[in-house]
C-alpha positions as a Markdown table, in Angstrom:
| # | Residue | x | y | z |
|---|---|---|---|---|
| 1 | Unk | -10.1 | -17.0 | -6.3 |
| 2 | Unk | -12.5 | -15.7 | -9.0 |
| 3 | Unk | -15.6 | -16.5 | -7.3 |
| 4 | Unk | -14.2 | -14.6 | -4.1 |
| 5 | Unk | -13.3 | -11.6 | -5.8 |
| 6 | Unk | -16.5 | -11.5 | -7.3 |
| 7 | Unk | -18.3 | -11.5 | -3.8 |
| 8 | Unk | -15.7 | -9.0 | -2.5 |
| 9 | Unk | -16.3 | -6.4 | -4.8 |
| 10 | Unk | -20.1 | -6.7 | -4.1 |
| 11 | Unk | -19.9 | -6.2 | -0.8 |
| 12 | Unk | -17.4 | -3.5 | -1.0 |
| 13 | Unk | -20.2 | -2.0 | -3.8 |
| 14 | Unk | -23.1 | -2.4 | -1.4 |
| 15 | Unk | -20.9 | -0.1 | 1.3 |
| 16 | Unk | -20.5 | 2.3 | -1.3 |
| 17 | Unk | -24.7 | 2.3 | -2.3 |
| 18 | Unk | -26.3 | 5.9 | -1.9 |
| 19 | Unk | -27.5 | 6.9 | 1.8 |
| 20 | Unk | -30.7 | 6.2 | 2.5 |
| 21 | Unk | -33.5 | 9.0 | 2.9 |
| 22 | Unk | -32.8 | 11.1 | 6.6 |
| 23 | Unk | -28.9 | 10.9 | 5.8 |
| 24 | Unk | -27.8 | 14.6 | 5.6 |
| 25 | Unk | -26.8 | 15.3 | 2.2 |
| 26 | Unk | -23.1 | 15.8 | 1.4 |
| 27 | Unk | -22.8 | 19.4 | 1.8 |
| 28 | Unk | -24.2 | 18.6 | 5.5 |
| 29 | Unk | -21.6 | 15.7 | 6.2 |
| 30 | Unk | -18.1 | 16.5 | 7.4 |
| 31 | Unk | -15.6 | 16.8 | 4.9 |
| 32 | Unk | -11.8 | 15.7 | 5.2 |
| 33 | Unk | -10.7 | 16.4 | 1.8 |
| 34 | Unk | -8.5 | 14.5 | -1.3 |
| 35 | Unk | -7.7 | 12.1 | 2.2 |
| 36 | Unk | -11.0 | 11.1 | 2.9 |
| 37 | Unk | -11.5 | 7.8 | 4.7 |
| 38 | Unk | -12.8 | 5.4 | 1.9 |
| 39 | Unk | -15.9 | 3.2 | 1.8 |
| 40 | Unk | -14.3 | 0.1 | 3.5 |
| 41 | Unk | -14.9 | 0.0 | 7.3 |
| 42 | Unk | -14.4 | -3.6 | 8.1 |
| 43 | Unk | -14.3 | -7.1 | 6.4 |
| 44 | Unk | -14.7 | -10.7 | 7.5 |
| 45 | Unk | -11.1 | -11.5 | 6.3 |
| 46 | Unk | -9.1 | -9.2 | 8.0 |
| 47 | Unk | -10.8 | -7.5 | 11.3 |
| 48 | Unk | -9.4 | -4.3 | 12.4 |
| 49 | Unk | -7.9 | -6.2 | 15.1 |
| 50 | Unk | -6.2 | -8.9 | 12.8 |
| 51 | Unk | -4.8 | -6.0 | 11.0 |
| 52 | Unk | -3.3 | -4.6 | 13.8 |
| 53 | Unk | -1.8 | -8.0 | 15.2 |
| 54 | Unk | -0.6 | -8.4 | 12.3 |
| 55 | Unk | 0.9 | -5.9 | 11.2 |
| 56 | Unk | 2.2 | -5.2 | 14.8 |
| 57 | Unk | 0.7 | -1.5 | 15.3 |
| 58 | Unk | -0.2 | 0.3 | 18.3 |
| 59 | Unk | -3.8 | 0.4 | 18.2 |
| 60 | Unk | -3.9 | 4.2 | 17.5 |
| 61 | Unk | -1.9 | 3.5 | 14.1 |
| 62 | Unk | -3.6 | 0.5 | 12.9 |
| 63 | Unk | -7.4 | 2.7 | 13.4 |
| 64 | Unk | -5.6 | 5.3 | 11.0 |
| 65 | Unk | -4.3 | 3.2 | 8.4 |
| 66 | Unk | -7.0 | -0.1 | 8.7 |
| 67 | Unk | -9.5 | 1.5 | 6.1 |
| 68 | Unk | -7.2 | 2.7 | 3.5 |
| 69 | Unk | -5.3 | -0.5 | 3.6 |
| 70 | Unk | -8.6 | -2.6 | 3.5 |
| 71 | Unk | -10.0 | -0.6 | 0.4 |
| 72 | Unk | -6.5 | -1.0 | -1.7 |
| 73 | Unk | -6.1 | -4.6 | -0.9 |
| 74 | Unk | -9.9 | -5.0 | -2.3 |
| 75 | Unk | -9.8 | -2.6 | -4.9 |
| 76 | Unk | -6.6 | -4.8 | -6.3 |
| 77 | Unk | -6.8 | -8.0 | -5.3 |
| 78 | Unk | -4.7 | -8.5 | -2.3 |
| 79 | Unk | -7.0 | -10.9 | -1.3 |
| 80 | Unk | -6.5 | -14.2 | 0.6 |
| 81 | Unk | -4.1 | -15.4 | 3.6 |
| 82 | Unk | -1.0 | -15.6 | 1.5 |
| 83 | Unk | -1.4 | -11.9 | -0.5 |
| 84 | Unk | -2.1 | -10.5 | 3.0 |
| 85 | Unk | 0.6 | -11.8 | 4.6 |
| 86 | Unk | 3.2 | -10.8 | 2.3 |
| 87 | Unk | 1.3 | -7.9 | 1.9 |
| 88 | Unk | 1.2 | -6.6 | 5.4 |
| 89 | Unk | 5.0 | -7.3 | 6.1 |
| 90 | Unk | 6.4 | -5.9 | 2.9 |
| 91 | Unk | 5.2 | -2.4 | 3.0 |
| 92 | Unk | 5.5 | -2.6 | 7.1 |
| 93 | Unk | 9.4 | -3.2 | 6.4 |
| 94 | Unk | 9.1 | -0.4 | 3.5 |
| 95 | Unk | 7.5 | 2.8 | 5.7 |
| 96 | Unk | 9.4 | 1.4 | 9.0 |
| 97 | Unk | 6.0 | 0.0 | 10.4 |
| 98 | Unk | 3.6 | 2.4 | 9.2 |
| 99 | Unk | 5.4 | 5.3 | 10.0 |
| 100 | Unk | 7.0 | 6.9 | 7.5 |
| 101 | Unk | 4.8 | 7.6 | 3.8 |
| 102 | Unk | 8.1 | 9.8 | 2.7 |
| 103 | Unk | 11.6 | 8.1 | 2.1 |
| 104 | Unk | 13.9 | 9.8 | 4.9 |
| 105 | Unk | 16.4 | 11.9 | 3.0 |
| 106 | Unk | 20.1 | 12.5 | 4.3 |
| 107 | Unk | 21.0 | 12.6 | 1.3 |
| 108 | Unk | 22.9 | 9.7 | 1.5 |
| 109 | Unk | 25.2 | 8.3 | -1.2 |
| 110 | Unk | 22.9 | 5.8 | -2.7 |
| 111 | Unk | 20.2 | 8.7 | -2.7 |
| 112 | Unk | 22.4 | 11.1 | -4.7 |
| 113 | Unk | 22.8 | 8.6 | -7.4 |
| 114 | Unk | 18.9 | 8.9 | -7.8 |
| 115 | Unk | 19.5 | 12.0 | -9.8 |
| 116 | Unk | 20.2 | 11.7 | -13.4 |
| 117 | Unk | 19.3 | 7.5 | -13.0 |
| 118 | Unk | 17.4 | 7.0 | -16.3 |
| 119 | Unk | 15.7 | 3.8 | -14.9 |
| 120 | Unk | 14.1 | 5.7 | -12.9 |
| 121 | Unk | 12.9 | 8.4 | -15.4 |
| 122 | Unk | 14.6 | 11.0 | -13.5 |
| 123 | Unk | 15.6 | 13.2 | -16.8 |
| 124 | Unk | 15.2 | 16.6 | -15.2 |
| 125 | Unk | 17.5 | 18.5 | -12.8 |
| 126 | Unk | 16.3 | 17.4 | -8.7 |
| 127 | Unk | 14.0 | 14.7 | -10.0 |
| 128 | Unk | 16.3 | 12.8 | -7.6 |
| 129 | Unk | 15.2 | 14.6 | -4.8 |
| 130 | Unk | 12.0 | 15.5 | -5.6 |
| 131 | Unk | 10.6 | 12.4 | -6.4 |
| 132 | Unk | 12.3 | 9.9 | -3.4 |
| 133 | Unk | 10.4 | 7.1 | -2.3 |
| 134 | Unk | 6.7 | 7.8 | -0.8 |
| 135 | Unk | 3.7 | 5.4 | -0.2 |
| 136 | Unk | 3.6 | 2.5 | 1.6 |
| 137 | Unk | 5.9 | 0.7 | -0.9 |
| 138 | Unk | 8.4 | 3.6 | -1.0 |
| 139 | Unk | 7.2 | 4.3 | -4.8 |
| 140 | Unk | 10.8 | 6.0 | -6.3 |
| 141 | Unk | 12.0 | 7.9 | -9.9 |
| 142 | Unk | 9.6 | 10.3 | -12.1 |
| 143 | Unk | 8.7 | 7.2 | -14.0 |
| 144 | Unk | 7.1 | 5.5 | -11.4 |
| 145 | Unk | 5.3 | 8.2 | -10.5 |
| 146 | Unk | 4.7 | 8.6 | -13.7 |
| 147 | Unk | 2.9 | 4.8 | -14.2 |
| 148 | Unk | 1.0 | 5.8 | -10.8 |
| 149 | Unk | -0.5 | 8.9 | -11.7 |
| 150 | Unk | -1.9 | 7.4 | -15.0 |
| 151 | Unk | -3.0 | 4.1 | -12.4 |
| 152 | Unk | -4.8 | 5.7 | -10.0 |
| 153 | Unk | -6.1 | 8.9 | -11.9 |
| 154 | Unk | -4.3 | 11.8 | -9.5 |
| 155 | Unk | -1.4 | 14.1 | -10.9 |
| 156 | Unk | 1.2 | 12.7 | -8.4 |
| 157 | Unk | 3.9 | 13.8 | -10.7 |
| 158 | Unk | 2.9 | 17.8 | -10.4 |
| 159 | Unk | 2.3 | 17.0 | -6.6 |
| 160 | Unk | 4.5 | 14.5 | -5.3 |
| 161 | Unk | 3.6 | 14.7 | -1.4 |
| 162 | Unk | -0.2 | 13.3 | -2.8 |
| 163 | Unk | 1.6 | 9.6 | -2.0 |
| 164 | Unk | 2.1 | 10.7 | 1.5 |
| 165 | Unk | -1.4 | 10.7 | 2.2 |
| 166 | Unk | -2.7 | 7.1 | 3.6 |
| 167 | Unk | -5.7 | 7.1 | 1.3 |
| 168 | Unk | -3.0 | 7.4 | -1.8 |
| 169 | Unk | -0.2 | 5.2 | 0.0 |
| 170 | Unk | -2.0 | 2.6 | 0.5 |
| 171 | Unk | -3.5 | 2.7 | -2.9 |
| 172 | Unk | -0.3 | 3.5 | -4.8 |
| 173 | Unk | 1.3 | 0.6 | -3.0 |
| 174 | Unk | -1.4 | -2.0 | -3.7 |
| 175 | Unk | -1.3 | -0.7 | -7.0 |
| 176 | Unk | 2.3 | -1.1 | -7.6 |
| 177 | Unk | 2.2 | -4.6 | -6.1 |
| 178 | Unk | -0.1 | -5.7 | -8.7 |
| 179 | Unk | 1.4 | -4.1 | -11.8 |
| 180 | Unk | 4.8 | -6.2 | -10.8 |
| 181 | Unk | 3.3 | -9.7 | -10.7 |
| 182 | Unk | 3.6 | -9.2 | -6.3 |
| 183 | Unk | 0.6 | -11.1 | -5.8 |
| 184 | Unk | 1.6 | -14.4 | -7.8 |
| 185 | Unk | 5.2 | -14.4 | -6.2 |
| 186 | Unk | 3.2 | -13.9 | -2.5 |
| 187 | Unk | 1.1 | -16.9 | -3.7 |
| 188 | Unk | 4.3 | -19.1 | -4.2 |
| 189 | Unk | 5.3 | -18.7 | -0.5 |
| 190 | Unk | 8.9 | -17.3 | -1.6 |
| 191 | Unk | 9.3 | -13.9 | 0.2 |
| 192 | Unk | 13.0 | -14.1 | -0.7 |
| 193 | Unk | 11.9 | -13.3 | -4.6 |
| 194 | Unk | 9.0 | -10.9 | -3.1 |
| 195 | Unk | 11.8 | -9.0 | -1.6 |
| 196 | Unk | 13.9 | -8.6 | -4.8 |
| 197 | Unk | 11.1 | -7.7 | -6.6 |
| 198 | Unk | 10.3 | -5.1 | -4.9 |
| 199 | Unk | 14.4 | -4.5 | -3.5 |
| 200 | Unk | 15.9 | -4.6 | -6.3 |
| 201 | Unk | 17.8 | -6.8 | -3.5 |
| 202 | Unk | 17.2 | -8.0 | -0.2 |
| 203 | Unk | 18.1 | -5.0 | 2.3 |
| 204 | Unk | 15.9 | -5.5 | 5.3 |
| 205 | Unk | 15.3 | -9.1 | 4.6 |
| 206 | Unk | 16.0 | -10.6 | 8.4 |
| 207 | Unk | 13.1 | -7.3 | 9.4 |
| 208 | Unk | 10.9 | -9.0 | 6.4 |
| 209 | Unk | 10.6 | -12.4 | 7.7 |
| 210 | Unk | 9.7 | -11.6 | 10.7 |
| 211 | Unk | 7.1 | -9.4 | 9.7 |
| 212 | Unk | 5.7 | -12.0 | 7.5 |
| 213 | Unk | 5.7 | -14.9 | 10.2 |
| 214 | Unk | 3.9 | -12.3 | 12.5 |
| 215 | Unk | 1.5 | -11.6 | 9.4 |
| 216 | Unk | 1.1 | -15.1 | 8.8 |
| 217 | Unk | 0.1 | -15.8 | 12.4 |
| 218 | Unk | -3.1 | -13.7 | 12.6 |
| 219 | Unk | -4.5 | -14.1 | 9.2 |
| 220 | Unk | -4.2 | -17.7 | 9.2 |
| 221 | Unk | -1.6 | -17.9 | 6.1 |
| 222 | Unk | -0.3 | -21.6 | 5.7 |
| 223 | Unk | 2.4 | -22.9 | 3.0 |
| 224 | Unk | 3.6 | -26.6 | 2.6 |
């Protein structure tokens, strides 16, 4: 696992090597802002069109998200059949199939209680509110975004709707995987305990599963 870390971080540094001479220089190129489209176009792991089989998209959706996705699961190590897998079908369950980057709010009953929760960091009056579940992973509570922002290097807790953004939900998801021990429990095969993890229960779990097996299907993911 090592070694193929190793070579994927070379090749994703070779994408990133400075344009060679006839490239127009930056100022020339279009620019998209904080959201641009990162490095990563394409790997031999996970195609764009294995990405969008399996994470069931519409083709349309999975050319959107495919390069932010690709670059987080690189730039943290959600490498290999099993980490992709679980991956892919976690966060699709968690932004209702690559939808939604900003936790619907009602707010319900279960969503009031987010204010005031000191688990969660939320210390100041509409912390609740104002720092709901965004990113792929449905990152929640002002100390989350709190761990994030010092993570990933962007002031997510001045400016919340920054994990909306695909570039910084992908990356704050991948990121939070990681920083929970996500990748060693995906290696086990147990996406019952994946789900808790990142639950805190197992809401959703029948939608899981079958996100998972679909996952599993196209990027070749095998357990015993």
């Amino acid at each position: 696992m090592i070694e193929l870390l190793c070579k994927l971080r070379n090749w994703l540094a070779s994408l990133r090597r400075p344009a060679s001479p006839g490239t127009p220089p930056p100022e020339a190129q279009e620019k998209t802002g904080a959201d641009s489209v990162p490095a990563a176009t394409s790997a031999p792991w996970l195609t764009p069109e294995q990405f969008r089989k399996a994470a069931g998209l519409p083709a349309v959706r999975a050319q959107d998200w495919y390069p932010h996705v690709l670059s987080a699961c690189v730039e943290f190590g959600i490498v290999g059949p099993a980490r992709v897998a679980a991956f892919l079908a976690q966060v699709g369950h968690e932004s209702g199939g690559f939808v939604h980057t900003r936790e619907i709010w009602g707010p319900t009953p279960a969503q009031q209680r987010y204010e005031g929760r000191a688990d969660l960091g939320n210390t100041q009056p509409g912390d609740g509110s104002r720092f709901r579940g965004r990113g792929l992973i449905q990152v929640t509570g002002r100390a989350n975004y709190a761990a994030v922002a010092a993570g990933l290097g962007i002031d997510c807790v001045a400016r919340p709707e920054l994990l909306e953004q695909p570039r910084h939900a992908a990356r704050s998801a991948a990121w939070w995987w990681v920083n929970n021990g996500c990748n060693e429990i995906a290696d086990s095969g147990d996406l019952r305990a994946l789900t808790r993890r990142i639950n805190g229960g197992e809401n959703g779990l029948d939608d899981r599963v079958l996100r998972w097996e679909l996952a599993k299907l196209h990027v070749g993911a095998e357990f015993v």
